[in-house]
C-alpha positions as CSV (number, residue, x, y, z in Angstrom):
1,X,-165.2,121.0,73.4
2,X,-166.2,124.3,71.5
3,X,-163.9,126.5,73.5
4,X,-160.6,124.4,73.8
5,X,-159.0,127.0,71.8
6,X,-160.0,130.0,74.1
7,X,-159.1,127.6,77.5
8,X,-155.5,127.0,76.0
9,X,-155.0,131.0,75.5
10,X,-156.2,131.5,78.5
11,X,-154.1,129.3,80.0
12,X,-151.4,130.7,78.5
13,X,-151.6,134.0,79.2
14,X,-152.6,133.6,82.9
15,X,-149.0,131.7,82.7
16,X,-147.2,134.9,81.3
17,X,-148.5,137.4,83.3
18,X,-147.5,135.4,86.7
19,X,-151.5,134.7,87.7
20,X,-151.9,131.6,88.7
21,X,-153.8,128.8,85.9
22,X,-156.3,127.9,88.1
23,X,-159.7,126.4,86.8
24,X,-161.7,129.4,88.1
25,X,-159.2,132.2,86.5
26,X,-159.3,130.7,83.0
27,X,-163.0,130.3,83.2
28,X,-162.9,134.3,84.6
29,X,-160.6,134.9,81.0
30,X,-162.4,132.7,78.6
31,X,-165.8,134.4,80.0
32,X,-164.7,137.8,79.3
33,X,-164.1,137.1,76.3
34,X,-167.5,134.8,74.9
35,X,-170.0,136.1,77.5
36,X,-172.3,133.2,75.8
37,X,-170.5,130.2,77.5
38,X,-171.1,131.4,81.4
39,X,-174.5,128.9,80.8
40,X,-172.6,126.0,80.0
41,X,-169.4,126.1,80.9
42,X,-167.9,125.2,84.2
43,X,-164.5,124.6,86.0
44,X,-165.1,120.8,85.5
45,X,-165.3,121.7,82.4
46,X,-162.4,123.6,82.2
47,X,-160.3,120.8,84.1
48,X,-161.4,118.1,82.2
49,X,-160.0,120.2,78.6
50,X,-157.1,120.6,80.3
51,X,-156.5,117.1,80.9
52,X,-157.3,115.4,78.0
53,X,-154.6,118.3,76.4
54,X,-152.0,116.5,78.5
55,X,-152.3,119.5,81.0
56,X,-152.2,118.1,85.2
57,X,-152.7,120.0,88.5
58,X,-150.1,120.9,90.6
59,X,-150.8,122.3,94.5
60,X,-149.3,125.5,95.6
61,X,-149.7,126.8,98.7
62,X,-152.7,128.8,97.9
63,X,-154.2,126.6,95.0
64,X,-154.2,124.2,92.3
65,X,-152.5,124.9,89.2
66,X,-152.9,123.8,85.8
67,X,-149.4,122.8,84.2
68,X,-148.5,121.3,80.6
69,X,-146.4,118.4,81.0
70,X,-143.3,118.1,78.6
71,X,-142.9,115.5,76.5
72,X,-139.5,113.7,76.5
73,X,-137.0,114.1,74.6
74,X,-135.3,111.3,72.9
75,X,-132.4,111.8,71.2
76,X,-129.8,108.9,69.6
77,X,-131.0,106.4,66.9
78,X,-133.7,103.3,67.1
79,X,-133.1,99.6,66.6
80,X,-135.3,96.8,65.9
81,X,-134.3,93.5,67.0
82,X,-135.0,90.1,66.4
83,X,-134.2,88.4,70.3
84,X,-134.4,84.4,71.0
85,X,-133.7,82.0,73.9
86,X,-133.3,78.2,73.2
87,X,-133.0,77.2,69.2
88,X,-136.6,76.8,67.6
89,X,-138.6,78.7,70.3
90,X,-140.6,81.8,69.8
91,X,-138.8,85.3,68.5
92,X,-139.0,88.5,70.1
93,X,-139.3,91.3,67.3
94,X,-139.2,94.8,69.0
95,X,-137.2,98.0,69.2
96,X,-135.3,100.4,71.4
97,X,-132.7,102.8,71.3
98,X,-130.5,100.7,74.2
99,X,-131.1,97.2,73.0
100,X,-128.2,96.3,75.5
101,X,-130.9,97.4,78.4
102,X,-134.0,96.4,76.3
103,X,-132.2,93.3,76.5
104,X,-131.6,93.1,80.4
105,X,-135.1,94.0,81.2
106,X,-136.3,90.9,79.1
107,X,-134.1,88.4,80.8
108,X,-135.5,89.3,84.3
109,X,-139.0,87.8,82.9
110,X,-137.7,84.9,81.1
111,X,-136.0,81.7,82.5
112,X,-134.4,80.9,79.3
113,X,-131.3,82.5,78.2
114,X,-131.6,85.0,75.6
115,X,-129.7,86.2,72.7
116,X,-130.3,88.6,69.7
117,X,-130.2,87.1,66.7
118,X,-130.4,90.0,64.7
119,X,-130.1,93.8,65.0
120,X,-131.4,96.5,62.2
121,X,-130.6,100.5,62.6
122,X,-133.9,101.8,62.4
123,X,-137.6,101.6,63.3
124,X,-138.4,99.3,61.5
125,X,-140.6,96.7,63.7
126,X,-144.4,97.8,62.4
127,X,-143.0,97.2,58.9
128,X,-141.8,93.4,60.0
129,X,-144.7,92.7,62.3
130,X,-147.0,93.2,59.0
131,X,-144.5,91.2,57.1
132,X,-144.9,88.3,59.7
133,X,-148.5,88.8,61.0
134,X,-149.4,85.4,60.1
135,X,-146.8,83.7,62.4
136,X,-147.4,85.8,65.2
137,X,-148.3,83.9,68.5
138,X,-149.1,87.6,70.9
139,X,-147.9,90.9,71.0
140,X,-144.0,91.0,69.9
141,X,-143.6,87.2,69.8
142,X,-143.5,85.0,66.7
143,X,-143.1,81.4,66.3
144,X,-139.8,80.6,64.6
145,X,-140.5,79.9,61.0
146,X,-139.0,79.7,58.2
147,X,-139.6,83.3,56.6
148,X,-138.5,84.3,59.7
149,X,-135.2,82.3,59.6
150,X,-134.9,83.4,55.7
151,X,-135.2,87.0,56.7
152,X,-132.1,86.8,59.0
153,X,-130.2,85.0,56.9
154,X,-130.4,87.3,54.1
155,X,-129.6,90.4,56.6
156,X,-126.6,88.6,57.8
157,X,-125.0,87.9,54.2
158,X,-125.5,91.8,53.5
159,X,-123.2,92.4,56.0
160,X,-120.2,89.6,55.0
161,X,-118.7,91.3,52.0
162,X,-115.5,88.7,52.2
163,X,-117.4,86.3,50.6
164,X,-117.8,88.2,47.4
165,X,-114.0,87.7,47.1
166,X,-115.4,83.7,46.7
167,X,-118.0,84.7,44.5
168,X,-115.1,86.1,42.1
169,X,-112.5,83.5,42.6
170,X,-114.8,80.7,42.5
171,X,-116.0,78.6,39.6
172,X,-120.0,78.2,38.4
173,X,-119.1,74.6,39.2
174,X,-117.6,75.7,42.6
175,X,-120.3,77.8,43.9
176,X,-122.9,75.4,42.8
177,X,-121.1,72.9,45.0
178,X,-120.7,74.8,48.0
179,X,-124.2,75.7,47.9
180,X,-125.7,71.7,48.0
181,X,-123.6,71.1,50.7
182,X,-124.5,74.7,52.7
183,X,-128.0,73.7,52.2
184,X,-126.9,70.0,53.7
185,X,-125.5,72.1,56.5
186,X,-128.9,74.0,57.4
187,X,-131.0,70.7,56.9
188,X,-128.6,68.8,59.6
189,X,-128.5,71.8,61.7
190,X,-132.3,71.8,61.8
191,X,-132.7,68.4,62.3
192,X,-129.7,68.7,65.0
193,X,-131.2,71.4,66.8
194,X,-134.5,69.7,66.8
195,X,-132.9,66.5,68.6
196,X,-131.0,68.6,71.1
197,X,-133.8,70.6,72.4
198,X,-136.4,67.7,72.2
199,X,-133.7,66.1,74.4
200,X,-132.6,69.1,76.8
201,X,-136.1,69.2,77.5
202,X,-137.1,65.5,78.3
203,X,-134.0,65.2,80.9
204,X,-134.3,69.1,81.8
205,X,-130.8,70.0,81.3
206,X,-129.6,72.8,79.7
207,X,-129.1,73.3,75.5
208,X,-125.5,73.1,75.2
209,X,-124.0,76.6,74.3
210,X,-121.8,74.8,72.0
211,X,-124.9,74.7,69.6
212,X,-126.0,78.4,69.4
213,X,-122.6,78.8,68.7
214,X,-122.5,76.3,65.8
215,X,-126.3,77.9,65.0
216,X,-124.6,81.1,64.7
217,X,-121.9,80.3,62.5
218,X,-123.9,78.4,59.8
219,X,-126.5,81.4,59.6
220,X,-123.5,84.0,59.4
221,X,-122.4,81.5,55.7
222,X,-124.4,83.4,53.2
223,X,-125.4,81.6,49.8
224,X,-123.0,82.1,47.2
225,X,-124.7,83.7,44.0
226,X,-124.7,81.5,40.6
């Protein structure tokens, strides 16, 4: 609107001097002041500038005041977080600064049992969302896909410097060993995994928590470099 400008001043100043922000009294300032708007402006008008400015009514005993809203503020660092439930199902890619309640108020809405799989200081979750837009089933959710897996992997080795120590001490030879059979280990994992929930979910038992466990090891073993 032309005279949003003039309605926020007015506002304002009818604030400072103790005169209540009514619709009518910022209408009286803003008139005093452009004459020219009395044949088009109104205290609809007026209200419906306030409101899309984030300003709301409040009732006194005499009338209805116009009052700016303040924002909240947040204060401590964000998180993004990669949360699953059973092996192989969909991933959860999201953010919050209290992923330990973030996490609580998920598991009221989901009957599976869930878990983070991976947690990044920072916000961080539009910039992974474009990374993974193609696997994306709705909203926050992804299917569980290899890039995906790759991607927590490689965050998880950054943050096991004690294997460096084998990178040293270890022999081209060595390393190139440990690597066939770590990739062994993923492949029979996978395949593992697959069996267990194909299974859990023909006889509708539970997974076993023994195998997010084993899961959780293996993806914690980075690759060792050549």
């Amino acid at each position: 609107m032309k005279y949003t400008n003039d309605i926020i001043s007015a506002h304002k100043a009818l604030t400072e001097c103790g005169t209540p922000a009514t619709s009518s009294n910022i209408l009286a300032v803003v008139e005093k002041n452009h004459p020219e708007c009395r044949a088009i402006l109104t205290n609809k008008g007026v209200g419906q500038t306030l409101r899309s400015m984030g300003f709301v009514t409040r009732r006194t005993s005499k009338n209805r005041v116009w009052i700016k809203l303040k924002r909240r503020e947040h204060h401590g660092p964000v998180y993004t977080y990669f949360v699953q439930g059973h092996p192989l199902t969909p991933v959860k890619i999201g953010r919050a600064r209290n992923i330990d309640k973030r996490l609580a108020a998920l598991q009221t809405a989901n009957y599976q049992k869930l878990r983070f799989l991976l947690v990044l200081e920072g916000d961080l979750e539009s910039d992974l969302h474009c990374l993974f837009a193609k696997h994306r089933i709705e909203g926050e959710w992804f299917h569980w896909c290899d890039e995906i897996k790759q991607f927590i992997y490689s965050q998880k080795q950054k943050r096991h410097g004690c294997w460096h120590l084998v990178n040293v001490y270890c022999t081209s030879e060595e390393r190139q060993m440990f690597n066939e059979w770590h990739a062994k280990a993923y492949l029979a994992l996978d395949k593992l995994t697959d069996w267990v929930t194909h299974t859990s979910f023909k006889f509708d038992v539970d997974i076993p928590e023994e195998l997010q466990v084993l899961q959780d090891y293996v993806c914690q073993v980075p690759w060792l470099e050549d």
